[in-house]
Backbone and ligand atoms as CSV (ligand in chain L), in Angstrom:
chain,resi,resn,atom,element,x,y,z
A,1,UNK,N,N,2.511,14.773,21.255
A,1,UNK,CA,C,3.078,14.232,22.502
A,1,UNK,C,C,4.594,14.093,22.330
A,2,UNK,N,N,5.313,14.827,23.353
A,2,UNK,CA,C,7.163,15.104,23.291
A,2,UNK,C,C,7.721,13.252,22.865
A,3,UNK,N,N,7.497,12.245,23.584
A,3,UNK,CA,C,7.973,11.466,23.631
A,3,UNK,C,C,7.133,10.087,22.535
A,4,UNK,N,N,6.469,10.543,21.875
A,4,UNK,CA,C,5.554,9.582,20.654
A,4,UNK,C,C,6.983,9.756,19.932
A,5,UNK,N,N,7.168,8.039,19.345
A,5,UNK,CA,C,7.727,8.513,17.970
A,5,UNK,C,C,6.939,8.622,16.684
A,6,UNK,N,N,5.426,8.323,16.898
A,6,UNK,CA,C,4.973,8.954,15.293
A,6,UNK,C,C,4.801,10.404,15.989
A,7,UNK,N,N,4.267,11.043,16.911
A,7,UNK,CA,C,4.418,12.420,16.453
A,7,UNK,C,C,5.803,12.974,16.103
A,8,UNK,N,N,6.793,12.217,16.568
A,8,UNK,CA,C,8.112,12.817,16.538
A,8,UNK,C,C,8.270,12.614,14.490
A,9,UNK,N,N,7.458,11.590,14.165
A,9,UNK,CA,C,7.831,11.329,12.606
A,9,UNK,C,C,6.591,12.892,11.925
A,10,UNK,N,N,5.763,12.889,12.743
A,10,UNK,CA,C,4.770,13.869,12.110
A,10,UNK,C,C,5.681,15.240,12.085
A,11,UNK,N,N,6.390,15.724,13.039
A,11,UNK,CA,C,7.025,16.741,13.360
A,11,UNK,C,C,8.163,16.951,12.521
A,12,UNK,N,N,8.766,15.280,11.765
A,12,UNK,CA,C,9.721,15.812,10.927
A,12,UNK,C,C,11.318,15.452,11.592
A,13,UNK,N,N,11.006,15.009,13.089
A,13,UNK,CA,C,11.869,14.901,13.813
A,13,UNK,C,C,12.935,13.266,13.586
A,14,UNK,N,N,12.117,12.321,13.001
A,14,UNK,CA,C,12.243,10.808,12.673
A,14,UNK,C,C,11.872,11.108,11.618
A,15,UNK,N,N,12.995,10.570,10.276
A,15,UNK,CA,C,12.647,10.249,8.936
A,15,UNK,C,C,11.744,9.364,9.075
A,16,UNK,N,N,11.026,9.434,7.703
A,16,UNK,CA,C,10.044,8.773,7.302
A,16,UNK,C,C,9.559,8.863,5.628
A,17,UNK,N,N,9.251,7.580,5.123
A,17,UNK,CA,C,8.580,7.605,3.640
A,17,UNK,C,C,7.575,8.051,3.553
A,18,UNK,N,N,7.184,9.524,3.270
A,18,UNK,CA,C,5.794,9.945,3.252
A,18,UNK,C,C,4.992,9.436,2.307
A,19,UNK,N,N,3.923,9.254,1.933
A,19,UNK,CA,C,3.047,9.255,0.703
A,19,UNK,C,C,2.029,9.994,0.869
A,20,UNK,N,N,1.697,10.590,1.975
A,20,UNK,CA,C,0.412,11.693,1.806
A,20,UNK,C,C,0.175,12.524,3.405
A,21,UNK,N,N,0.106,13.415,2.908
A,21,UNK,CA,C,0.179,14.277,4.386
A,21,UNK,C,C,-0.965,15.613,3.557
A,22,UNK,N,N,-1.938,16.010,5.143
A,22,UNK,CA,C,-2.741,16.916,4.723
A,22,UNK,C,C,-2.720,17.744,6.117
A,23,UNK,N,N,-3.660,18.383,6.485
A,23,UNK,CA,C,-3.875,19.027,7.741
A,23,UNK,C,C,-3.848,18.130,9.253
A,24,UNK,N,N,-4.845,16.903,8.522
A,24,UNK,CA,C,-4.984,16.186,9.407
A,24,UNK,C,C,-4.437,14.908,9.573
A,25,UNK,N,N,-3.712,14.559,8.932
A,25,UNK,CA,C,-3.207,12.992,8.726
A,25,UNK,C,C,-2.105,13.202,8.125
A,26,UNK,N,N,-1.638,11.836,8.494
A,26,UNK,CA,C,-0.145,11.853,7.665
A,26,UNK,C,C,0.037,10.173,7.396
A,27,UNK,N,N,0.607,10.041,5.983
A,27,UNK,CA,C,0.647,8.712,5.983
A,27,UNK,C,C,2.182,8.399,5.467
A,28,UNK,N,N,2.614,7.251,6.026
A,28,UNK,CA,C,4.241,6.966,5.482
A,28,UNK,C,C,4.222,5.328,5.697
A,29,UNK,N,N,5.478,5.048,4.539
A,29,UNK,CA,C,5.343,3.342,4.699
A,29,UNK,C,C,6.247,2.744,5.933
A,30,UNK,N,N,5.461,1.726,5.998
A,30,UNK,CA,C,5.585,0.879,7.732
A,30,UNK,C,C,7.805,0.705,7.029
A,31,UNK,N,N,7.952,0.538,8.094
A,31,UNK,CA,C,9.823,0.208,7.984
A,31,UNK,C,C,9.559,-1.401,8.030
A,32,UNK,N,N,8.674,-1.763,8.503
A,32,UNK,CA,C,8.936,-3.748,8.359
A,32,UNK,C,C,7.610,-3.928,7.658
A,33,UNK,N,N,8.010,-3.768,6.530
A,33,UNK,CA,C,6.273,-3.867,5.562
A,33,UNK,C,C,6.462,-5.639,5.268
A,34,UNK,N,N,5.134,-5.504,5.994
A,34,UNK,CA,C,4.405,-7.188,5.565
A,34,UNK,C,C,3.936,-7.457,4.207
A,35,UNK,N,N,3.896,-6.384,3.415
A,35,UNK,CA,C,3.148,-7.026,2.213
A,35,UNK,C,C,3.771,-5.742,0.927
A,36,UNK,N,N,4.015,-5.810,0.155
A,36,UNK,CA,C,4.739,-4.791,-1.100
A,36,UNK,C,C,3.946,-3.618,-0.673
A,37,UNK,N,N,2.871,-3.315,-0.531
A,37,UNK,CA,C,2.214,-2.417,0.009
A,37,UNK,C,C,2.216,-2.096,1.198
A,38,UNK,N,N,2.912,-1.232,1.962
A,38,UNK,CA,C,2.444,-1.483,3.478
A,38,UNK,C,C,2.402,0.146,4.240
A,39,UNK,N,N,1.469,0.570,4.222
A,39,UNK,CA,C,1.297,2.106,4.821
A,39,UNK,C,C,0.957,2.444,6.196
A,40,UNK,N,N,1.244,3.381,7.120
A,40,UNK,CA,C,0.587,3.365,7.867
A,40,UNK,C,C,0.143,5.122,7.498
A,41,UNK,N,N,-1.364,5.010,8.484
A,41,UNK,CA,C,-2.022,5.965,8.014
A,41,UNK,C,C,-2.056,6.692,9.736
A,42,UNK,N,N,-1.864,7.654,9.988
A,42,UNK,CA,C,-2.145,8.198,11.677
A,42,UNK,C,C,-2.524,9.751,11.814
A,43,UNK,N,N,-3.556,9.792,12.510
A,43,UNK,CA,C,-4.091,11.141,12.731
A,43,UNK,C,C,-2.839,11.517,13.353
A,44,UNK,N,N,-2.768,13.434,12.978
A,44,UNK,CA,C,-1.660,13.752,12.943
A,44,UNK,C,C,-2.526,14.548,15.175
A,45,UNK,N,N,-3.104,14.847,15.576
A,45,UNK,CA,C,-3.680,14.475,16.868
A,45,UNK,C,C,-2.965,12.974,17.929
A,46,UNK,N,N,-2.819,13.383,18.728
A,46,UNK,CA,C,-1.900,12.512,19.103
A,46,UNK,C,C,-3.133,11.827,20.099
A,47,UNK,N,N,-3.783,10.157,19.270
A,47,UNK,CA,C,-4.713,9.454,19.983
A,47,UNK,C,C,-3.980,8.540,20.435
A,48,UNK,N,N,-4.482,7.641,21.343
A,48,UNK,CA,C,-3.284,6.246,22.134
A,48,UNK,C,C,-4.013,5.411,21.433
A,49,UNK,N,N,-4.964,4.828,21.202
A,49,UNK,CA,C,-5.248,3.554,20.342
A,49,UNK,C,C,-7.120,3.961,20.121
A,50,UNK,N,N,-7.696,2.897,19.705
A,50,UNK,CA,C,-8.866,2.669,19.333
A,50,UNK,C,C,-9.554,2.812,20.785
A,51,UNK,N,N,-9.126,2.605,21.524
A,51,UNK,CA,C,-9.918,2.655,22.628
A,51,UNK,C,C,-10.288,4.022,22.998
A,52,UNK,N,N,-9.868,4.942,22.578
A,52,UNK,CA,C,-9.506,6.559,22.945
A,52,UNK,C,C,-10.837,7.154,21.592
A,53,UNK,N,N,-11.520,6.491,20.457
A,53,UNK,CA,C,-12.485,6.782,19.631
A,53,UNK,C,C,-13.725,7.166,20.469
A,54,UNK,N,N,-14.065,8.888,20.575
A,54,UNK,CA,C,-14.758,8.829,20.439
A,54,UNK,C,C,-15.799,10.075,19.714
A,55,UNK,N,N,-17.225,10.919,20.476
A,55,UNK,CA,C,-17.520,11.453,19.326
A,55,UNK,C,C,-17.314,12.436,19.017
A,56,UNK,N,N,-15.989,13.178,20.341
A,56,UNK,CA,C,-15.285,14.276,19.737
A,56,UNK,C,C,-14.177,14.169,18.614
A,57,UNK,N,N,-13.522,13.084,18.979
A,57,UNK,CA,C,-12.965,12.690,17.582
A,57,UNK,C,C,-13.111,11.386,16.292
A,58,UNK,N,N,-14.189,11.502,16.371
A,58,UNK,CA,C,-14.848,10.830,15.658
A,58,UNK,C,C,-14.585,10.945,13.819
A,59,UNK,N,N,-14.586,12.121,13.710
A,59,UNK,CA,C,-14.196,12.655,12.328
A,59,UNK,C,C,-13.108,12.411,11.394
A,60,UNK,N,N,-12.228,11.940,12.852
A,60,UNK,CA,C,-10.521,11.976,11.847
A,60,UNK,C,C,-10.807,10.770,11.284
A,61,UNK,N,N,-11.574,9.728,11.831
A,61,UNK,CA,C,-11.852,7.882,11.334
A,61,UNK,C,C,-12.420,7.687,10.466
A,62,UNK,N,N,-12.950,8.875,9.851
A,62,UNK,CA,C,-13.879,8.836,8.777
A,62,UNK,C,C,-12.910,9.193,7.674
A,63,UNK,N,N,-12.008,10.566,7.773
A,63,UNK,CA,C,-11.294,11.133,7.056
A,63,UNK,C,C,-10.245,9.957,6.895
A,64,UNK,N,N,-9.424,9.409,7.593
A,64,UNK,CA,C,-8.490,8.161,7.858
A,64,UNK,C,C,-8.921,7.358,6.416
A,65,UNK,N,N,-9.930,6.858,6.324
A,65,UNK,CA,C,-10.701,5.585,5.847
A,65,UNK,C,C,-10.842,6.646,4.260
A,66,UNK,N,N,-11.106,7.445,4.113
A,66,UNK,CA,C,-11.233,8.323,2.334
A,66,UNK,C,C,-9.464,8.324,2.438
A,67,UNK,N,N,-9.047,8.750,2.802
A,67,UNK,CA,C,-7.095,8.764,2.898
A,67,UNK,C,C,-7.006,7.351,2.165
A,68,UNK,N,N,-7.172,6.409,3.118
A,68,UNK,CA,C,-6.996,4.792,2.691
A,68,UNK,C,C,-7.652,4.844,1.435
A,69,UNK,N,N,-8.815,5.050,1.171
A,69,UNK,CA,C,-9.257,4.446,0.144
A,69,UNK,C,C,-8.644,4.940,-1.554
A,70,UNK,N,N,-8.200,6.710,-1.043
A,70,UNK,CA,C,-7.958,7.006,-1.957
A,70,UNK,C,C,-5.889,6.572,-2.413
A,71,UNK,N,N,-5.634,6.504,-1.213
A,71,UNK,CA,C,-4.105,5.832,-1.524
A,71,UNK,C,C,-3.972,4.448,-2.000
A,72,UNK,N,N,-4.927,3.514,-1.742
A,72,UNK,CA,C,-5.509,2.647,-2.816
A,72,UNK,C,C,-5.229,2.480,-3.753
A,73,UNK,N,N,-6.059,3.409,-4.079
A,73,UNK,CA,C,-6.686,3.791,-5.813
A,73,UNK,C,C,-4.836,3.690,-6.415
A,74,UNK,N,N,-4.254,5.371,-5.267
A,74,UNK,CA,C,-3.113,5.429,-5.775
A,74,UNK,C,C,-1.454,4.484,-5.703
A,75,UNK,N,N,-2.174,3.641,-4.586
A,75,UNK,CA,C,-0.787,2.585,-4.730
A,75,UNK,C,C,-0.974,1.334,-5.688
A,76,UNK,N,N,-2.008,1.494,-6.267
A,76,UNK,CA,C,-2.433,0.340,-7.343
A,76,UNK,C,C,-3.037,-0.965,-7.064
A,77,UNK,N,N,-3.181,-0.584,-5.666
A,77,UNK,CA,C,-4.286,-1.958,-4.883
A,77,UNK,C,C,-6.029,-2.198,-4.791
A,78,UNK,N,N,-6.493,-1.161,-5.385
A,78,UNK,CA,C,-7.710,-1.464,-5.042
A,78,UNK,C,C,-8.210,-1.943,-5.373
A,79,UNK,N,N,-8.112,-2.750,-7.200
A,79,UNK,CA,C,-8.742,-3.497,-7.791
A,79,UNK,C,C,-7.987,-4.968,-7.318
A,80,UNK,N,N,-7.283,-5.418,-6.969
A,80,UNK,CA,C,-6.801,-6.405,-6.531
A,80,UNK,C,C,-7.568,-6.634,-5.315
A,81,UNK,N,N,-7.269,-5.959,-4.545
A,81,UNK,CA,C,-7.850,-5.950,-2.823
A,81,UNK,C,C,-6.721,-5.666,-1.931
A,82,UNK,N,N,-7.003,-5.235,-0.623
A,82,UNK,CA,C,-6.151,-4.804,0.360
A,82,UNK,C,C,-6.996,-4.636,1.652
A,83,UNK,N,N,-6.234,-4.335,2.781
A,83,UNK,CA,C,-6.649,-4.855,4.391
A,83,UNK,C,C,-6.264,-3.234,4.982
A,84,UNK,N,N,-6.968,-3.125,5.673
A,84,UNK,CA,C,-6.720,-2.124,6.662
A,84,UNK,C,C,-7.217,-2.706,7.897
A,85,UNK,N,N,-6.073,-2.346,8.664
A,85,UNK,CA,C,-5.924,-3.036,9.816
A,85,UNK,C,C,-5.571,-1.883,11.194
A,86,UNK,N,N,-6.634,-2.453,11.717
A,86,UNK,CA,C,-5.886,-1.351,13.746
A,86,UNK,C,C,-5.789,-2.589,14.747
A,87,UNK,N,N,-4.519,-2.227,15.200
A,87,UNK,CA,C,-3.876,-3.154,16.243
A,87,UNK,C,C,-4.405,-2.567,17.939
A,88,UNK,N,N,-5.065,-2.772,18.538
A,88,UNK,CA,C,-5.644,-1.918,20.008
A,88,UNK,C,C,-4.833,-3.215,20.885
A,89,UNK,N,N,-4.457,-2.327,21.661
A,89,UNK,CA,C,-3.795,-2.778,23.013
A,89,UNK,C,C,-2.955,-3.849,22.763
A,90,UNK,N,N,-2.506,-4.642,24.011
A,90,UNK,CA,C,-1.138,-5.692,24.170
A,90,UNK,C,C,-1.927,-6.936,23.695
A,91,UNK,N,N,-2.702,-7.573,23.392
A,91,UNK,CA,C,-3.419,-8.440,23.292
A,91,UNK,C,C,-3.656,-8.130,21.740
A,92,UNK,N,N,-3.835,-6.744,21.134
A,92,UNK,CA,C,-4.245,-6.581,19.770
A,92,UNK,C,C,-2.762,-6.643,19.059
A,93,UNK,N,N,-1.467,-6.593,19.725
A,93,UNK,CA,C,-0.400,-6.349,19.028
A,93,UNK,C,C,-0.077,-5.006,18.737
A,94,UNK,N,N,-0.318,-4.097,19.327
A,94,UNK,CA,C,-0.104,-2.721,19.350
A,94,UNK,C,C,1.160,-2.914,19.839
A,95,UNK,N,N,2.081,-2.277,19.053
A,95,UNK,CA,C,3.330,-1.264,19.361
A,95,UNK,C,C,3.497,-0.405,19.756
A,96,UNK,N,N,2.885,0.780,18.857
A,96,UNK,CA,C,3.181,1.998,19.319
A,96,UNK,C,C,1.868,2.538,19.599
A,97,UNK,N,N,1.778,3.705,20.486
A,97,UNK,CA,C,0.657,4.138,21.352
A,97,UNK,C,C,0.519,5.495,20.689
A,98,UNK,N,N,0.331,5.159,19.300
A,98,UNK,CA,C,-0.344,6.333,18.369
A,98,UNK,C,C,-1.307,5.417,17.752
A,99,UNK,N,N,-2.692,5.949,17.556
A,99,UNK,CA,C,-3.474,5.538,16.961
A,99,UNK,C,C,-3.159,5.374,15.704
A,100,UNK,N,N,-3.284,4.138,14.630
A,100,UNK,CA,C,-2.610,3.867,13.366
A,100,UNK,C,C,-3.302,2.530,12.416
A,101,UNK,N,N,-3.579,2.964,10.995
A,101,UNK,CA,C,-4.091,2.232,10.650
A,101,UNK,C,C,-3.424,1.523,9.348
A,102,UNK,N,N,-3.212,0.062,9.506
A,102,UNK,CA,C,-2.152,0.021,8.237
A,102,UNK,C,C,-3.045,-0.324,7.242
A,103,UNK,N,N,-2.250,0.143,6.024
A,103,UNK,CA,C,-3.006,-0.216,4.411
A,103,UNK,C,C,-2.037,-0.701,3.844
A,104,UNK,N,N,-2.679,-2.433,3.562
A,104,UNK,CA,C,-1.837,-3.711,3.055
A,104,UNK,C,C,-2.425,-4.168,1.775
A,105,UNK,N,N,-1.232,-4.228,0.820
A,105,UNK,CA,C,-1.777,-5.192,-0.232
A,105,UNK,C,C,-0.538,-5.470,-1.361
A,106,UNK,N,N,-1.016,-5.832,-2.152
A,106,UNK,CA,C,0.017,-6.212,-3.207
A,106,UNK,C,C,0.385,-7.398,-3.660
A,107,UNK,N,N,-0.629,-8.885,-2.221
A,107,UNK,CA,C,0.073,-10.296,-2.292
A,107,UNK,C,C,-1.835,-10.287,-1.848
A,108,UNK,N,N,-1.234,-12.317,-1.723
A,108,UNK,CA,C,-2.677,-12.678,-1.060
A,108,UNK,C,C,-2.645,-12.538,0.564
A,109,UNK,N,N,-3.836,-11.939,1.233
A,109,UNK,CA,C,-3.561,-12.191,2.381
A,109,UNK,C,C,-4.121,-12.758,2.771
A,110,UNK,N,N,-3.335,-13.460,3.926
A,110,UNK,CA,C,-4.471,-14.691,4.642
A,110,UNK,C,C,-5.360,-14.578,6.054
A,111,UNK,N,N,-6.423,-15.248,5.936
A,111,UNK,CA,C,-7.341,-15.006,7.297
A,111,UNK,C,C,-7.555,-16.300,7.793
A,112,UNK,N,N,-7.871,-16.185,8.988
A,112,UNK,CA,C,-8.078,-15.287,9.839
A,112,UNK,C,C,-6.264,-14.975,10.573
A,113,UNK,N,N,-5.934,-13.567,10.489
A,113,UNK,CA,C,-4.921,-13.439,10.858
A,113,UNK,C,C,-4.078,-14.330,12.610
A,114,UNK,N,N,-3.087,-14.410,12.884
A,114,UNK,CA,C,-2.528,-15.206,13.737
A,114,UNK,C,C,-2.251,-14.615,14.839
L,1,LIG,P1,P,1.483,-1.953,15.527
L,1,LIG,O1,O,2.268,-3.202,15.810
L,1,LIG,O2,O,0.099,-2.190,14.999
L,1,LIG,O3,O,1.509,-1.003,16.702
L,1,LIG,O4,O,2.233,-1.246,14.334
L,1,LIG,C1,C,3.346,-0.407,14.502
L,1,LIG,C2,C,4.047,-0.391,13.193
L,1,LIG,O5,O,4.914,0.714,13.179
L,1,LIG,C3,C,4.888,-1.634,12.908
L,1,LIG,O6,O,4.414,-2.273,11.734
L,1,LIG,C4,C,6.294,-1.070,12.743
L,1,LIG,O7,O,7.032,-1.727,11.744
L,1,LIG,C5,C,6.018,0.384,12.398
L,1,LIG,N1,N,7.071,1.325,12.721
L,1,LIG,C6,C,7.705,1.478,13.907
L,1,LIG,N2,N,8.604,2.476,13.836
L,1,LIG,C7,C,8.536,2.965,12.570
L,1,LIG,C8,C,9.223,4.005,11.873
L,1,LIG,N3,N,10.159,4.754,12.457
L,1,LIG,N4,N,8.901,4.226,10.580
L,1,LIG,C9,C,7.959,3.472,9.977
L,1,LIG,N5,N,7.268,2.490,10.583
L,1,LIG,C10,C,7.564,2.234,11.857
């Protein structure tokens, strides 16, 4: 989508800290990271939020979630613990209107979030 700025970051068009990019995904760290760890993970498909899941694209949420788990492994959080988090709509705290999932860790986090 011309006017997304994560596709515009997928495209190369907006710098960005990559840490893992494949066919289908692309992941780079958040610019206001909440926690030493802070990734966001976004189908490189241009979805508007969680509400837009469904069972035609169903697949990338699966692939998303092995991405997370395995950047984990590789950002040194998994034995500690870490949060993956989706923000849906104005009420969920959504920003941007790319589907996006952050991967947090590195501190304690607290629940139930605010
Ligand atoms: P959300 O509030 O769940 O929609 O999350 C959007 C996230 O995108 C926020 O945590 C922002 O800090 C992050 N963000 C916005 N613009 C950029 C950017 N250019 N590079 C990296 N992260 C960004």
């Amino acid at each position: 989508m011309d006017s997304c700025i994560f596709c515009k970051i997928i495209r190369g068009e907006i710098p960005s800290s990559k840490v893992y990019e494949d066919d289908k995904v692309y992941a780079f760290r958040d610019i206001n990271p909440e926690a030493p760890v802070h990734v966001l993970i976004i189908p490189k498909v241009h979805i508007k939020s969680a509400n837009e899941i469904n069972e035609e694209n169903a697949e990338i949420i699966s692939h998303i979630f092995i991405v997370a788990s395995n950047l984990a492994k590789e950002l040194g959080i998994a034995h500690s613990g870490y949060r993956i988090v989706n923000n849906c709509g104005e009420q969920g705290g959504q920003t941007v209107e790319h589907l996006h999932f952050h991967l947090l860790g590195g501190r304690d986090l607290t629940w139930p979030p605010g």
